[in-house]
N, C-alpha and C positions, 0 to 999 in steps of 0.2 A: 800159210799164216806166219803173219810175225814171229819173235823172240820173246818171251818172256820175260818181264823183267820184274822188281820190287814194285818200282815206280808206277807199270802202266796194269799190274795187279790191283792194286791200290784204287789205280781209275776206274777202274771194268768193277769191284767190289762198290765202288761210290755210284755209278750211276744204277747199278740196280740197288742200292739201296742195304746192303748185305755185310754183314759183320763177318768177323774173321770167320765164326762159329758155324754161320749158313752156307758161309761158302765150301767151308771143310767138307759139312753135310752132302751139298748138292757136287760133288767133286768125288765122295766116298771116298777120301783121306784124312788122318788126325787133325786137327785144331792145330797141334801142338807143329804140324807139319807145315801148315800154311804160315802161321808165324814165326817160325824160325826161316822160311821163305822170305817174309817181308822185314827180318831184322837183319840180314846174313846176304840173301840174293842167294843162298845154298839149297837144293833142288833136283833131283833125278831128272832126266829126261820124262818119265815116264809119269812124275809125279805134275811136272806141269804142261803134259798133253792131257791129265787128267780134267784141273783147272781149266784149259783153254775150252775142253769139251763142254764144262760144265755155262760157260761164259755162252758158248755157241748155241748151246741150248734154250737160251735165254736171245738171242741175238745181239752178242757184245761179241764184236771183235779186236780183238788187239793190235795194233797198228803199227807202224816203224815208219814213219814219214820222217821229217825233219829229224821227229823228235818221239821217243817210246809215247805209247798211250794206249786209249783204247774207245772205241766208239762205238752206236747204237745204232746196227742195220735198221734200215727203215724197210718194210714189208713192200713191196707191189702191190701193186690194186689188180 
């Protein structure tokens, strides 16, 4: 999986719809920890495989194509 960035946090938080606060929640890390994430890009390894799991769970994944982001697996039939 991608890198984490501020930017492609931000994407994956917008398409499911999710405030800083829900994402903290479903992540089980502080609020206080995802937004200083998103002012800073400052981050533990460990705090943003938490994020990405939380994102995966959800079926957002984080990309690195051109350009940082993050996108909506689409399921299989």
């Amino acid at each position: 999986m991608a890198d984490l960035t501020p930017e492609a946090n931000r994407a994956a938080r917008a398409i499911l719809k999710w405030s800083v606060r829900e994402l903290a929640d479903a992540a089980g890390i502080a609020f206080t920890t995802v937004h200083r994430f998103e002012s800073t890009g400052t981050a533990t390894e460990t705090t943003k495989e938490k994020i990405k799991a939380a994102y995966a769970a959800h079926n957002v994944e984080i990309t690195n194509g051109e350009y940082t982001g993050a996108r909506l697996k689409l399921k299989k039939d």
